[in-house]
KEDREN-851168 format. One record per residue (C-alpha): x, y, z. Coordinates in Angstrom, 3 decimals. Each point is the difference from the previous one (the first is absolute). Example, Ala and Ser with C-alpha at 12.3 -4.5 7.8 and 13.67 -1.06 7.14 Angstrom:
BEGIN
<pt><X>12.300</X><Y>-4.500</Y><Z>7.800</Z></pt>
<pt><X>1.370</X><Y>3.440</Y><Z>-0.660</Z></pt>
This chain:
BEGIN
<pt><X>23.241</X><Y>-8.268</Y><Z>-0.797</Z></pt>
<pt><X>-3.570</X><Y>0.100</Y><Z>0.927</Z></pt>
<pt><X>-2.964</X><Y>2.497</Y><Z>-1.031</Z></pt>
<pt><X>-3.147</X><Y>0.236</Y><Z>2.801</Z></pt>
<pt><X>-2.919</X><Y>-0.538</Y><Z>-1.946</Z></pt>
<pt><X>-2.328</X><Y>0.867</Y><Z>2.865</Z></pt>
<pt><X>-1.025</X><Y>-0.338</Y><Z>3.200</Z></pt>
<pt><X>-2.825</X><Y>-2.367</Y><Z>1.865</Z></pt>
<pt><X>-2.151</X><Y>0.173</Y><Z>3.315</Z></pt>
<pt><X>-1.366</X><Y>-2.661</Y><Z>1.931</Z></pt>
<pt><X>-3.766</X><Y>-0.018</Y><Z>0.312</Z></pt>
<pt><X>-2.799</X><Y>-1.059</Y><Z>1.771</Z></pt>
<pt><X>-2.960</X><Y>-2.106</Y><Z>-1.928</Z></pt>
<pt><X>-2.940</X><Y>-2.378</Y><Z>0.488</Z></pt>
<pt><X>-2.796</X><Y>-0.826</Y><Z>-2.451</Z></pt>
<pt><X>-3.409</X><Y>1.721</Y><Z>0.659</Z></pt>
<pt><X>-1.885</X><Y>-3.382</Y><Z>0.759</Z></pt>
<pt><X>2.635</X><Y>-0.541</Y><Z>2.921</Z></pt>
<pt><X>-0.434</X><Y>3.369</Y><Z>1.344</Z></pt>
<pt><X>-3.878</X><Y>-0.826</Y><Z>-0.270</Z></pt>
<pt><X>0.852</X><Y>-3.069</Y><Z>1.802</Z></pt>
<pt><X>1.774</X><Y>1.473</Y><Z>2.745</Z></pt>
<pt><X>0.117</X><Y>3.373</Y><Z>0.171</Z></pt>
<pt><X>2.123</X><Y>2.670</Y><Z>-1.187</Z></pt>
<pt><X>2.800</X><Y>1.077</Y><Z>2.688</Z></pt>
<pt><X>0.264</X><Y>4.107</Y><Z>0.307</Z></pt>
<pt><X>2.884</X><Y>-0.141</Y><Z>2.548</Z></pt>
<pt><X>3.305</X><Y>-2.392</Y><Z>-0.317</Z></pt>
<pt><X>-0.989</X><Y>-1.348</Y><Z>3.236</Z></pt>
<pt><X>-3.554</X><Y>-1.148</Y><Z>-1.642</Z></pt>
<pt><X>2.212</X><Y>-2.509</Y><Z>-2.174</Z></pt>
<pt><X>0.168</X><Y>-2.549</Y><Z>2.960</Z></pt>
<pt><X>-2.260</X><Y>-2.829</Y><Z>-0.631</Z></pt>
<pt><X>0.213</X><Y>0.198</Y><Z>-3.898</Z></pt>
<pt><X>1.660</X><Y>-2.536</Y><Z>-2.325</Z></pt>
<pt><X>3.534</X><Y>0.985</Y><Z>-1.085</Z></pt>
<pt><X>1.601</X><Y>-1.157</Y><Z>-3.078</Z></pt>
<pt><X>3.414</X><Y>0.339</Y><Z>0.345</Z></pt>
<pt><X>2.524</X><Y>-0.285</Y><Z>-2.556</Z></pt>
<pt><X>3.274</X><Y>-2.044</Y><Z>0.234</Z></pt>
<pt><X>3.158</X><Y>2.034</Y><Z>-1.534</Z></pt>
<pt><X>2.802</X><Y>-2.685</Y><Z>-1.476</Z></pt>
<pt><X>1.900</X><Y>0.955</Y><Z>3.600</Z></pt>
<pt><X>-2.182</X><Y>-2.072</Y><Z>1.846</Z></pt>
<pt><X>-2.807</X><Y>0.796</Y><Z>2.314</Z></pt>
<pt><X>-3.121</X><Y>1.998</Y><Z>-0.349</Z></pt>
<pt><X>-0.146</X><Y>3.265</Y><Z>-0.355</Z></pt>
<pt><X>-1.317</X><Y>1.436</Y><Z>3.391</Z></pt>
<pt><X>-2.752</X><Y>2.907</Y><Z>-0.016</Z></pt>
<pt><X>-2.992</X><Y>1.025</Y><Z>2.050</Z></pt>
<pt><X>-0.654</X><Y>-0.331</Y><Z>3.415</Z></pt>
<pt><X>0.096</X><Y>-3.007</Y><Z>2.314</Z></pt>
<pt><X>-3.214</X><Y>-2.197</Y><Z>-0.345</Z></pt>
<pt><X>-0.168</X><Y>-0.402</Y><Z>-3.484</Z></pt>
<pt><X>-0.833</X><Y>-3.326</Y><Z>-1.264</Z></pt>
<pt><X>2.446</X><Y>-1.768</Y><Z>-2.482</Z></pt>
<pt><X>-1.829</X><Y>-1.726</Y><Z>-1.952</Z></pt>
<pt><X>2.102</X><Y>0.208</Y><Z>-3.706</Z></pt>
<pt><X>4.233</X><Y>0.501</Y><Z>-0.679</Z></pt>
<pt><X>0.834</X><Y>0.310</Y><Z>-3.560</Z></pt>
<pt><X>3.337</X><Y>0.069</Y><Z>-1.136</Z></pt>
<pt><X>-1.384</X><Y>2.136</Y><Z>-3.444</Z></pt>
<pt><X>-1.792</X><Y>2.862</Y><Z>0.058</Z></pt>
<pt><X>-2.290</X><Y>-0.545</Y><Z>-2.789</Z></pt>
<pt><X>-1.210</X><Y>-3.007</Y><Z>2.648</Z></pt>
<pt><X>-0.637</X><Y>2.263</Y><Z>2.367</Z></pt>
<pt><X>-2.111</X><Y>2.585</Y><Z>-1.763</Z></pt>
<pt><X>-2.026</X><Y>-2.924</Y><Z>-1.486</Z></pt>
<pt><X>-0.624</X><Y>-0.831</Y><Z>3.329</Z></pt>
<pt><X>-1.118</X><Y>3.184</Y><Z>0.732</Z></pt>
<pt><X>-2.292</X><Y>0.604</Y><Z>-2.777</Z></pt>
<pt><X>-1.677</X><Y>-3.364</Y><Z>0.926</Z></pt>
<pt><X>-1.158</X><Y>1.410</Y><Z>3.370</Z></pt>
<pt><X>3.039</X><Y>-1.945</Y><Z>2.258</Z></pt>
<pt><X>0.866</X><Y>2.347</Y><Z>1.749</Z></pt>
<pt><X>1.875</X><Y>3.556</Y><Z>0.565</Z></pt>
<pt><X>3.457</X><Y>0.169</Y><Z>-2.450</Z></pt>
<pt><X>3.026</X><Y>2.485</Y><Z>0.163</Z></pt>
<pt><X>1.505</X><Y>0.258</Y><Z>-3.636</Z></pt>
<pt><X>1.798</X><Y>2.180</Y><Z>-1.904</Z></pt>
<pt><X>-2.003</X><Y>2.783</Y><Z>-1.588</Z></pt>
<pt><X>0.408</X><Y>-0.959</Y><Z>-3.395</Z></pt>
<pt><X>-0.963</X><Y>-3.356</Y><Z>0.261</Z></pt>
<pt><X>-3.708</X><Y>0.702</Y><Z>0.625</Z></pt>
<pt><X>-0.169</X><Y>3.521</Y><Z>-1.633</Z></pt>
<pt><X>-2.972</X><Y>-2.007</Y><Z>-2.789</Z></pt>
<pt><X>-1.381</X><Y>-1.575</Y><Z>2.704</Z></pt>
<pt><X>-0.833</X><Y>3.201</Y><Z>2.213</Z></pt>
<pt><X>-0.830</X><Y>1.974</Y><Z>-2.989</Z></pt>
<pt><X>-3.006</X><Y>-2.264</Y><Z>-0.919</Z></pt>
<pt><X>-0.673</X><Y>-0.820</Y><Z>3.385</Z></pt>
<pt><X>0.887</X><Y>-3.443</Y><Z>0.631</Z></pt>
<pt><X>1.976</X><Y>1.041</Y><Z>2.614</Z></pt>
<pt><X>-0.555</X><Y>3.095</Y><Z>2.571</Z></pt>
<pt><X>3.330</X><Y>1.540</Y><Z>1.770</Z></pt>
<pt><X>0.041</X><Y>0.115</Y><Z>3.461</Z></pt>
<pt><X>1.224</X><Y>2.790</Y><Z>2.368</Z></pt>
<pt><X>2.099</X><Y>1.574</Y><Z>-2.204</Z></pt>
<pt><X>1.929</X><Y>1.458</Y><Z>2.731</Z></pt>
<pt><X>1.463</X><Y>-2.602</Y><Z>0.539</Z></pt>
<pt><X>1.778</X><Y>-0.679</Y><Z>-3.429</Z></pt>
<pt><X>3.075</X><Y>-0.157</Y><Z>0.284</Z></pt>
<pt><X>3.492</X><Y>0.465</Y><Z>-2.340</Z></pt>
<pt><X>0.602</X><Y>-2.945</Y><Z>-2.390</Z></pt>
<pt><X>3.407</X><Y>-0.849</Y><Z>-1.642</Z></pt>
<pt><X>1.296</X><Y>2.031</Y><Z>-3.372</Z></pt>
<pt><X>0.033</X><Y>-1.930</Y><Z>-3.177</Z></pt>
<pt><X>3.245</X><Y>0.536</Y><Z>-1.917</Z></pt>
<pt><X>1.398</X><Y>-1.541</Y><Z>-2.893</Z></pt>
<pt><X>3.573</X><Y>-1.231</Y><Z>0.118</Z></pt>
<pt><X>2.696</X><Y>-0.837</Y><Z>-2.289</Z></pt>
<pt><X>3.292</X><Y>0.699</Y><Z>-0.551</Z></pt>
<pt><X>1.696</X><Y>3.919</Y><Z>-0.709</Z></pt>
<pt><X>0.718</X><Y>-1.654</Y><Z>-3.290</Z></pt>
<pt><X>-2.598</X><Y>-1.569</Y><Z>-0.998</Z></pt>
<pt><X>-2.233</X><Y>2.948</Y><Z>1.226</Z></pt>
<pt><X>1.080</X><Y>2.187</Y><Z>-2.084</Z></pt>
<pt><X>-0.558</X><Y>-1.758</Y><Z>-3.273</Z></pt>
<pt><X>-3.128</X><Y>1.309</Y><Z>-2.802</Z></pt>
<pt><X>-1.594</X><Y>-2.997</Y><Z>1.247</Z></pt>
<pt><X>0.403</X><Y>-0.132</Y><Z>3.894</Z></pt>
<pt><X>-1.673</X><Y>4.017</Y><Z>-0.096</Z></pt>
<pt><X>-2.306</X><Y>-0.753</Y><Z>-2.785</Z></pt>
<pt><X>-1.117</X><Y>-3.192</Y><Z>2.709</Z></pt>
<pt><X>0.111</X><Y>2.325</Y><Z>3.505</Z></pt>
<pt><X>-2.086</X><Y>2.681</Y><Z>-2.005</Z></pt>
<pt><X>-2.576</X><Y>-3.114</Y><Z>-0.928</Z></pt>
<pt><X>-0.424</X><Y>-0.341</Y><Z>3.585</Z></pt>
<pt><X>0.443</X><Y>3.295</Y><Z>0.991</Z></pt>
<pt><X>-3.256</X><Y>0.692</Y><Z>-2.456</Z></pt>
<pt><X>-1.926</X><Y>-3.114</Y><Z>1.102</Z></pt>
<pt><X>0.308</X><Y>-0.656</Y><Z>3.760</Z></pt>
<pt><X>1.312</X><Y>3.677</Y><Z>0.526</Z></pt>
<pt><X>-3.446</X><Y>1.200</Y><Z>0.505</Z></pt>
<pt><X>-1.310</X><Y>-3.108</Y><Z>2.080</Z></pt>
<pt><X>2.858</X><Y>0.744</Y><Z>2.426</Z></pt>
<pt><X>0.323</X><Y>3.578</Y><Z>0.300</Z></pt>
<pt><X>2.910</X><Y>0.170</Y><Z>-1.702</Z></pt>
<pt><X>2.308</X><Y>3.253</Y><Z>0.141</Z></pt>
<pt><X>-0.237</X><Y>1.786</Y><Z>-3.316</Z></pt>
<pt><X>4.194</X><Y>0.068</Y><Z>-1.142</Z></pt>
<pt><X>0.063</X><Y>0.793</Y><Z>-3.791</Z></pt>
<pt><X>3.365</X><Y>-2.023</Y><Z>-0.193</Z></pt>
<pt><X>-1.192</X><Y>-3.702</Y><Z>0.800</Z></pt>
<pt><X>2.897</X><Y>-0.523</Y><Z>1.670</Z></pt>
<pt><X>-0.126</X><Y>2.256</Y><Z>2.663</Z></pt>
């Protein structure tokens, strides 16, 4: 059995002092000749974003790497939303053509029919539900469950 407990999107980011550096792109074509930080999912390569001519210059195989990267001025970063939600909100980081976001995976938690059902299980899924329901838009069930 498993219960969505929200929903991500891929952004856009790069710290003010590298936009300062380099200038801030206004057009997805305008991202050639910046600095990408890609991340590297456990399936192997690099993620691939952006158009041709950016510059590699940092693979991270976690993301908490790559938006420290980021924040340090490396270079431009696509994340998941809620990973730098702190970080755009007090301005270490600046999102970037927000067009452009894109659909990120759902989170779910899993278990067992069984096992789901117990006092325990639903008092657990409506722990999450409550605490990382709101940082990714999760849909508002009553039964956590559902």
């Amino acid at each position: 059995m498993r219960r969505r407990l929200g929903t991500t999107r891929f952004v856009l980011v790069a710290s003010p002092v590298y936009l300062a550096r380099v200038g801030r792109p206004r057009r997805f074509a305008e991202l050639a000749g910046h600095a990408a930080l890609r991340f590297v999912p456990p399936t192997g390569g690099p993620q691939r974003w952006g158009p041709d001519g950016m510059h590699e210059v940092a693979f991270a195989d976690e993301g908490n790497a790559v938006v420290a990267l980021a924040r340090e001025g490396a270079g431009v970063a696509r994340v998941l939303d809620f990973m730098v939600r702190r970080e755009l909100a007090d301005g270490a980081l600046e999102a970037l053509l927000p067009e452009q976001d894109e659909a990120g995976p759902d989170v779910f938690a899993l278990g067992t029919s069984a096992r789901m059902r117990t006092p325990r299980a639903r008092a657990f899924v409506a722990l999450l539900l409550r605490t990382l329901g709101p940082k990714l838009g999760a849909g508002q069930s009553k039964n956590p469950l559902h």
